[in-house]
C-alpha positions in Angstrom: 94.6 4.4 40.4 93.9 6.3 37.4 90.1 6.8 37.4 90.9 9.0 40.9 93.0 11.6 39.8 91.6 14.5 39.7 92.0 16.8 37.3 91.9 20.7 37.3 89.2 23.3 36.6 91.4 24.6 34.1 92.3 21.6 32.1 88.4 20.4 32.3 87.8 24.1 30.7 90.8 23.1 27.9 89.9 20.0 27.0 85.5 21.2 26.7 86.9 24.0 24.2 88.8 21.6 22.5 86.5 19.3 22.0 83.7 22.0 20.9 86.3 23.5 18.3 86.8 20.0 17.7 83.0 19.3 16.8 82.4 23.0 14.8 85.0 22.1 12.5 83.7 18.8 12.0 80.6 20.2 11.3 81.2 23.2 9.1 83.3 20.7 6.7 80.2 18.6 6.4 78.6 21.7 5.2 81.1 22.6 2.7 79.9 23.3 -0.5 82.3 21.0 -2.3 81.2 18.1 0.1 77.6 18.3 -0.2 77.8 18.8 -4.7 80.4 15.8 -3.9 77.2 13.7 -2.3 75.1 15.0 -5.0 77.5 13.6 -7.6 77.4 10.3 -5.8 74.0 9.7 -5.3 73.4 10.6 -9.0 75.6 8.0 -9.9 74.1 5.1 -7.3 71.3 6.0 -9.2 72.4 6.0 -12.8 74.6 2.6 -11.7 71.3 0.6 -10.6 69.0 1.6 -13.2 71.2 0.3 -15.7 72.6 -2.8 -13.8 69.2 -4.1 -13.3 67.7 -3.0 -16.6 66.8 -6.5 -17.4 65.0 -6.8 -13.6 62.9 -3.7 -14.3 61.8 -5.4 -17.5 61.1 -8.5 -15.9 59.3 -6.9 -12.8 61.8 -9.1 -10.4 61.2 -6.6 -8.0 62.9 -8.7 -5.7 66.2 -9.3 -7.2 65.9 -5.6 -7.7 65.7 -4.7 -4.7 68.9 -7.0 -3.7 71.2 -5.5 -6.6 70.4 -2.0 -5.3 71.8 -3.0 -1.5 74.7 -4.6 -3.1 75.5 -1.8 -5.9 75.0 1.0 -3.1 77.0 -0.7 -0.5 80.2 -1.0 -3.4 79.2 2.7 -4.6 80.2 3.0 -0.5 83.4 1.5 -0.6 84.6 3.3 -3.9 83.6 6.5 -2.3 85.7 5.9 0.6 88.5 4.8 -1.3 88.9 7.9 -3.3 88.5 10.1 -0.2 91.7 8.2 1.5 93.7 8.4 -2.1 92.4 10.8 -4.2 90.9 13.1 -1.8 91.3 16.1 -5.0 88.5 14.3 -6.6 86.2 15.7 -3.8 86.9 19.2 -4.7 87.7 18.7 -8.0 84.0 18.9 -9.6 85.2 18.5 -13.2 87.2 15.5 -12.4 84.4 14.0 -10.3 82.6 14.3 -13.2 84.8 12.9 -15.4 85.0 9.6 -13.3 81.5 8.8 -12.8 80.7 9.9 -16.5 83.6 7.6 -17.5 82.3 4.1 -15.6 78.4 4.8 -16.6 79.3 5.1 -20.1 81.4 1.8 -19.9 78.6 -0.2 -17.6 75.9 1.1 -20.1 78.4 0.0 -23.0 78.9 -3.2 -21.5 75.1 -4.2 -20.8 73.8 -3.5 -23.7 76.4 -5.0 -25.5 75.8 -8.6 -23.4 71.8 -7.7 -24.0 72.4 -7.7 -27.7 75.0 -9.9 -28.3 75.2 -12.2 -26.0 78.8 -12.2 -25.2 80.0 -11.1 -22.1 83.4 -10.5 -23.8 81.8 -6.7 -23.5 82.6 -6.3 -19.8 86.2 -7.6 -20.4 86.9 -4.9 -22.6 85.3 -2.1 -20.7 87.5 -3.2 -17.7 90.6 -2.9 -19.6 89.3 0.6 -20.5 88.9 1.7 -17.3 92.7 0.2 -16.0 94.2 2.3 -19.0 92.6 4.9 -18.2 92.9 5.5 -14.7 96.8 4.5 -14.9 96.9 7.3 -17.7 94.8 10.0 -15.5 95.9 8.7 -11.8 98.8 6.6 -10.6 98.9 2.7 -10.6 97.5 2.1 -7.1 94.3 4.0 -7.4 94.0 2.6 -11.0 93.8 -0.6 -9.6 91.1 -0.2 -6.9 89.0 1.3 -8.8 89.4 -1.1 -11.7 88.5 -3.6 -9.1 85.7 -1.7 -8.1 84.4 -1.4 -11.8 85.3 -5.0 -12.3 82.2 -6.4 -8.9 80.0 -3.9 -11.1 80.7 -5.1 -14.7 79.3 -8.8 -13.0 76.2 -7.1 -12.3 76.4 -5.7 -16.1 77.2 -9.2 -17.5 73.6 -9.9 -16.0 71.7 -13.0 -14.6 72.7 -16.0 -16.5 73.4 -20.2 -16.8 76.6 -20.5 -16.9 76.6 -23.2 -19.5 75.5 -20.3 -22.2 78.2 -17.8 -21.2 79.6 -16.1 -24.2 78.2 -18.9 -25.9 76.4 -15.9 -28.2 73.3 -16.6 -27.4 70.5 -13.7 -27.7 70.3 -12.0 -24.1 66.5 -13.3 -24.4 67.6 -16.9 -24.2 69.1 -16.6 -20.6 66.2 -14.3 -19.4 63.6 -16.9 -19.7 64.3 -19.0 -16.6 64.8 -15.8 -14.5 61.2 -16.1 -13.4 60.8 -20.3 -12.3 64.8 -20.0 -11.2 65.6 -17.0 -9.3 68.7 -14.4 -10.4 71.9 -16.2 -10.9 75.0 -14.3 -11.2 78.0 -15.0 -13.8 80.3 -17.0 -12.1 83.6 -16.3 -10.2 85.5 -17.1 -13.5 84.6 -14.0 -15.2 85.2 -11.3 -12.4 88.7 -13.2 -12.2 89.3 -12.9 -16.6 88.5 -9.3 -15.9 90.7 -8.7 -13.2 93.8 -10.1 -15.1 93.0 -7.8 -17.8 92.8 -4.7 -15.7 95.6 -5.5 -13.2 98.2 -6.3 -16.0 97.0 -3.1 -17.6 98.1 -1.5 -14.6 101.1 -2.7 -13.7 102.4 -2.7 -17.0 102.0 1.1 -17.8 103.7 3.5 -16.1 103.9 6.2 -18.3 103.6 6.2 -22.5 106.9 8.1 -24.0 106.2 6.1 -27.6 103.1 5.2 -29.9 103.7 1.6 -29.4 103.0 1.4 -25.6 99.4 1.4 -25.8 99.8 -1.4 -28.0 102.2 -3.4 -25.9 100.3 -3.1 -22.6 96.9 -4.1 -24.5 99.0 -7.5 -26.4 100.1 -8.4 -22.9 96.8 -7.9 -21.2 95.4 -9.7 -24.6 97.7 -13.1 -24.0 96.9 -12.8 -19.8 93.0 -12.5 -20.6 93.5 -15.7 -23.3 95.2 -17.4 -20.9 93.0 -16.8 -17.7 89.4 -17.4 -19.6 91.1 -20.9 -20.9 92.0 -22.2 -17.6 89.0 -21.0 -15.8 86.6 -22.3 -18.9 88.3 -25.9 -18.6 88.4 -26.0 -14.7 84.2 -24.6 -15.0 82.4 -26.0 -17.4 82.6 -29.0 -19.4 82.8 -27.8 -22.6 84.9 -28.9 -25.6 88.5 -27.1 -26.0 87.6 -25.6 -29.1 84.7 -23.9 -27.7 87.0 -22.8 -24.8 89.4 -21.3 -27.0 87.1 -19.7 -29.2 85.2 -18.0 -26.1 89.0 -17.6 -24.2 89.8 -15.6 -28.0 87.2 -13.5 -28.0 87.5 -11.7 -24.6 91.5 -11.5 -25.8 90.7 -9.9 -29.1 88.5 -7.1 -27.6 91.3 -6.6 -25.2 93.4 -6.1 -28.0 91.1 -3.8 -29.5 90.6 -1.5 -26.5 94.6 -0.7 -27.1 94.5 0.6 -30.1 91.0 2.4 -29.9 92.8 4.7 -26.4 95.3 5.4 -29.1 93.0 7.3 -30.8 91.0 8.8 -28.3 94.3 9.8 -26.4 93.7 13.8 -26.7 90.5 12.9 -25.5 91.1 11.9 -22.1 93.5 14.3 -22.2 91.3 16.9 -22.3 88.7 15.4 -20.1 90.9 14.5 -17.1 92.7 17.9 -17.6 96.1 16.0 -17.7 99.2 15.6 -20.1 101.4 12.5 -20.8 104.6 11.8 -21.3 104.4 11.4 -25.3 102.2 15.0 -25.3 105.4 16.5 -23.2 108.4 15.1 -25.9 106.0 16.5 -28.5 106.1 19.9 -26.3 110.2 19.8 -25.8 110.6 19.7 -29.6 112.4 22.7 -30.5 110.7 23.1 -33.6 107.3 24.1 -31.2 106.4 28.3 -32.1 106.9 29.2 -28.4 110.6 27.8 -28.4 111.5 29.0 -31.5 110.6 32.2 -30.9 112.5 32.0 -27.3 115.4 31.2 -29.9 114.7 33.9 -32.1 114.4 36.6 -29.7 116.1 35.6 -26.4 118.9 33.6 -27.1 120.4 33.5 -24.3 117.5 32.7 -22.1 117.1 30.2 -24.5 120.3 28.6 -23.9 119.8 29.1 -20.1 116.4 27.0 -20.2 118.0 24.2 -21.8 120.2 24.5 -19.5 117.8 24.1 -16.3 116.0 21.6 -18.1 119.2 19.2 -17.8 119.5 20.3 -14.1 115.6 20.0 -12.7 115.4 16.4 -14.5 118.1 15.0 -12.7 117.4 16.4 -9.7 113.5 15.4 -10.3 114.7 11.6 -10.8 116.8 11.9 -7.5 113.9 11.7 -5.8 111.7 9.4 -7.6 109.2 12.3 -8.9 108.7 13.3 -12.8 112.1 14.8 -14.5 110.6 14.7 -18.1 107.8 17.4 -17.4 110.6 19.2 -15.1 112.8 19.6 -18.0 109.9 20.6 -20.2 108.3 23.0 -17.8 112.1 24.6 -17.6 112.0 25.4 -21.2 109.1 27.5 -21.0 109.4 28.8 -17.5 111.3 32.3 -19.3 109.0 32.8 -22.4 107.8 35.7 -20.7 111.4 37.3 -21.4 110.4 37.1 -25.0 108.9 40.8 -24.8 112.1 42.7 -23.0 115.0 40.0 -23.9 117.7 43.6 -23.5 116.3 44.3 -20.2 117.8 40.4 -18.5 121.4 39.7 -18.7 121.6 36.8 -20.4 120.6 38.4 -23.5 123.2 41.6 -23.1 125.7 39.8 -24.7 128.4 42.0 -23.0 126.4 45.3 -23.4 126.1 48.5 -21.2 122.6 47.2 -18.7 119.6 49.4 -19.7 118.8 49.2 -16.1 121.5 51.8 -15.4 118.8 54.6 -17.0 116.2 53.4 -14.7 115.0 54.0 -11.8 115.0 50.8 -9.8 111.0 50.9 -9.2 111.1 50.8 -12.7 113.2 48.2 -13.3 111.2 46.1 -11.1 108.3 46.6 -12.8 110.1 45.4 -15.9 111.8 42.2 -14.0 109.0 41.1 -12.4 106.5 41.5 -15.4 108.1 38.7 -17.3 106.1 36.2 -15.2 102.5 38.0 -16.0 103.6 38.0 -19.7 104.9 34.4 -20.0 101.4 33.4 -18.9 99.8 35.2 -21.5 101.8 34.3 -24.1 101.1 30.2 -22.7 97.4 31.1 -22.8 98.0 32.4 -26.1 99.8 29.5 -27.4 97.7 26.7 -25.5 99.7 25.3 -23.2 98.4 23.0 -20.6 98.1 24.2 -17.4 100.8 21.8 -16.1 103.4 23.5 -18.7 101.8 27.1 -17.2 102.5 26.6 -13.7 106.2 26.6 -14.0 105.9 30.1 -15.4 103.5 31.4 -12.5 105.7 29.5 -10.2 109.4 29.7 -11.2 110.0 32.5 -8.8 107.3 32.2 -6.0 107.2 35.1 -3.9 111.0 35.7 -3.6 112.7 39.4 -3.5 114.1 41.3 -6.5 117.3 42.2 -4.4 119.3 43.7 -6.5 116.9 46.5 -7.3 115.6 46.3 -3.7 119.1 47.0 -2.8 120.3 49.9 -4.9 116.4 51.4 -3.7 117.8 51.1 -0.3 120.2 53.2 -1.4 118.8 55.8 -3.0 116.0 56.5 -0.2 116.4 57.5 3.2 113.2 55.7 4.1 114.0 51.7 3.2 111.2 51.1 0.6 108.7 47.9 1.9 110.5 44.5 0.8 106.5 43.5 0.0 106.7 46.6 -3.2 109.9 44.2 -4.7 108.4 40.8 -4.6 107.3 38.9 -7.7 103.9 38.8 -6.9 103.7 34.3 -7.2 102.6 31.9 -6.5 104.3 29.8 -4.2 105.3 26.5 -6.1 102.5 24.2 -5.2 104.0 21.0 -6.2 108.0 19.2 -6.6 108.5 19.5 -9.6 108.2 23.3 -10.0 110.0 23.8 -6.8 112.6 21.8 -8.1 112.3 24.2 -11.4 112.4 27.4 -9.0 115.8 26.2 -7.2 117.4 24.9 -10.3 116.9 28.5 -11.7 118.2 30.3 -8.5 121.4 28.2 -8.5 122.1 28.2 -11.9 122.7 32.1 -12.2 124.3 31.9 -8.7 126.8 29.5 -9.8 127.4 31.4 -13.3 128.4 34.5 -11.6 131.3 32.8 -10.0 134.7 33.3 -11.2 135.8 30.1 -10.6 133.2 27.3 -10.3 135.3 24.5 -8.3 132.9 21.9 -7.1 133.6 23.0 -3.3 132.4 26.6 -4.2 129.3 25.3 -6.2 128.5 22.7 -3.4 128.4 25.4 -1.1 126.3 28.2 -3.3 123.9 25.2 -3.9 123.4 24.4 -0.5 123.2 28.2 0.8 120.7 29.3 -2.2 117.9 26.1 -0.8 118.2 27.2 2.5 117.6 30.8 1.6 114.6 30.0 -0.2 114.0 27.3 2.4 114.0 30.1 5.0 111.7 32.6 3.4 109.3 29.6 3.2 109.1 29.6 -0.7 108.5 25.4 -0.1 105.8 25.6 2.0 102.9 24.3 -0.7 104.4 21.7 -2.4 105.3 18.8 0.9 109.3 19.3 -0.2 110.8 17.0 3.0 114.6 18.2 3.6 115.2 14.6 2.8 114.8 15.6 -0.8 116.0 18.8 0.0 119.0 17.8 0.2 119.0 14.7 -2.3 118.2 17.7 -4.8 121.1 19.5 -3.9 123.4 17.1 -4.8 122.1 15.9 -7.8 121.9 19.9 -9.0 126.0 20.0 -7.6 126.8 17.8 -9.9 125.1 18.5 -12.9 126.1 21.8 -12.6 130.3 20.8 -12.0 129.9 18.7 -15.0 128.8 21.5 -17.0 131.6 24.3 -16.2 134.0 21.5 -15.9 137.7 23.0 -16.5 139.2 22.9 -19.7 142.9 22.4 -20.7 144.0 26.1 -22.6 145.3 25.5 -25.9 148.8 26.1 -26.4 149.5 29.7 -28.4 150.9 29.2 -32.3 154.4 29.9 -32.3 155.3 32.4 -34.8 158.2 31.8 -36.9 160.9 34.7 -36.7 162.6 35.4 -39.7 
């Protein structure tokens, strides 16, 4: 039987240090500093959260009902807080977007309230719940957009405050349903509004998946507009016995602030932007214009890195697609990931134009220097020129940590003592997500293929596959979770593009010259 084996001195030893490490480590991460301001954060907004969602209770002195939101409203503040740590575990270390979050649902549940206080409609909470689907789709992804609208949807109830359901959205002064909170206890807003909320912010989510036009906002917020119309009817007719045009007019009104909510994101687009430190798909086309300084002065000055960013743009978007991840900021990122050549365009090839190399009068230290210095300048010039962080990272990125081997090479030569490989690296980082790694390889292969004399498919096939592995090998894909699944997805997506583009030609036949 199992319970009398008997197990060595030296396992029991292994297994008590394991468990110890085990127990330190969870310890220490309890005490990280980003944890702990993480709590603090939380706590401040369970805090913020019940003093506004039971600002009618404090008037009222129901200390009672209080004391019952608070338990509810901490235990959902619980589940939300769990639910980002298992699907947006950044959040936790990411202060500013932390920030951003809980700033972003207290200013809608303190929007909503006091808009049911003075009004009277709880059309309010409706609209706020749309705002926080759009939102959190435009920031996030779809999935964690959801569960948190959900989330903010079990707290806009408590924001819609106590009420008869008879006088919901009837417009009624907040006052009016206050006055039997004391003989009749706390009575929440019925199912049918959490449910009117929900179809708002669900079809919100599913709906938008990226905006590449001015018109998607708008679309998303007409469709969420008809669902919300369509929900608060059926729900208002199977509820209440109230007369259809009273259900339509209270079913129009929740539609119509839906509506609203679309075109007021419009506006306040840059906005969130800026506060969730992200960039969408319409900001990126307005980026890949060629008429932007940056890339006409890339034209101006380097035209032939020019021509070879357009280039991987076409290559690190298909090959982004191939595995389901974003190919219109890869193609973007690839048209600035060389602005740094801007400075020295004689010094790299492209821009010779058949000319003797100035490299030849250098020494190859030197030359290094030179090569390796684009990177440092291109993220100036970025920083100079505002672009977003998620534009600048394909410039620190584009080469990683990877060897300058031609001039390592010819240094070789020229010493008798082999100079350190570390003294010829590009100094990085390491791409930390797919997308620029997908950038860094589309640039490697690309020259590799140019430099062949006869780009068959067979031959390009095989410089493709050989250029990934090497940079597989000297572990320049170890930040950004790049499965050789992918791996090699990417590589035959970037085979083709590439044989498409030196395709053969037919030569054209020479004149014949009439001989008289």
């Amino acid at each position: 039987m199992w319970f009398f084996k008997k197990t060595s001195p030296r396992r029991s030893r292994v297994r008590k240090s394991i468990s110890t490490k085990s127990a330190t480590a969870g310890m220490s991460r309890l005490a990280d500093t980003d944890v702990i301001i993480s709590v603090l954060l939380w706590l401040l907004f369970v805090a913020l959260s019940i003093s506004i969602l039971s600002f009618e209770l404090i008037q009222q002195a129901h200390y009672r009902a209080l004391l019952s939101v608070a338990v509810i409203v901490l235990l959902i503040c619980v589940a939300a807080g769990l639910y980002i740590r298992n699907y947006q575990g950044r959040i936790i270390k990411n202060h500013a977007r932390a920030l951003a979050l809980g700033s972003l649902f207290i200013l809608l549940l303190a929007t909503a309230k006091f808009g049911v206080l003075s009004t009277g409609h709880t059309a309010w909470v409706t609209g706020t719940a749309v705002i926080v689907a759009i939102i959190l789709t435009i920031a996030y992804n779809q999935r964690f957009a959801i569960g948190m609208s959900t989330f903010y949807c079990l707290f806009a109830c408590f924001a819609a405050g106590p009420t008869a359901p008879a006088f919901a959205g009837a417009g009624l002064p907040h006052a009016v349903w206050l006055a039997p909170l004391r003989t009749q206890g706390y009575q929440l807003v019925n199912i049918s509004l959490f449910l009117t909320m929900a179809a708002g912010a669900i079809t919100c989510c599913f709906s938008l998946k990226e905006i590449r036009t001015r018109m998607k906002l708008l679309q998303v917020s007409a469709l969420a507009a008809g669902m919300v119309f369509i929900t608060a009817s059926a729900l208002n007719f199977l509820a209440e016995n109230l007369p259809p045009v009273d259900v339509f007019r209270q079913a129009g009104y929740h539609a119509a602030i839906t509506l609203i909510v679309g075109v007021l994101i419009q506006g306040l687009l840059p906005l969130i932007e800026k506060a969730f430190r992200i960039v969408t798909s319409m900001t990126l086309l307005d980026y890949s214009d060629a008429n932007q300084p940056l890339l006409k002065k890339l034209a101006m000055e380097a035209p032939g890195t020019f021509s070879h960013s357009l280039l991987i743009g076409s290559i690190a978007e298909a090959a982004a697609e191939a595995i389901a991840r974003n190919g219109l900021l890869c193609r973007v990122g690839a048209y600035y990931h060389d602005i740094g050549k801007i400075n020295k365009p004689g010094y790299f090839v492209e821009n010779q134009m058949g000319l003797i190399s100035r490299h030849k009068e250098l020494s190859p230290a030197m030359s290094r220097l030179i090569i390796v210095g684009h990177v440092k300048d291109g993220i100036e010039m970025a920083k100079e020129y505002g672009l977003p962080p998620v534009l600048r990272q394909f410039i620190e990125t584009h080469h990683g940590t990877t060897l300058v081997e031609p001039f390592y090479n010819e240094a070789k030569k020229k010493h008798e003592v082999p100079p350190s490989e570390s003294e010829f690296r590009y100094a990085g980082p390491k791409p930390r997500t797919k997308e620029a790694a997908i950038v860094m390889l589309a640039d490697t292969v690309e020259g590799a293929v140019r430099s062949l004399s006869e780009a068959t498919l067979t031959k390009i096939e095989a410089v493709v596959h050989n250029m990934a592995m090497k940079r597989l090998q000297d572990g320049q894909f170890d930040e950004c979770d790049l499965s050789l699944r992918e791996l090699s997805q990417i590589e035959s997506s970037m085979s083709k593009t590439l044989a498409a583009h030196y395709h053969g030609r037919i030569a054209y036949p020479k004149a014949e010259v009439d001989q008289k």
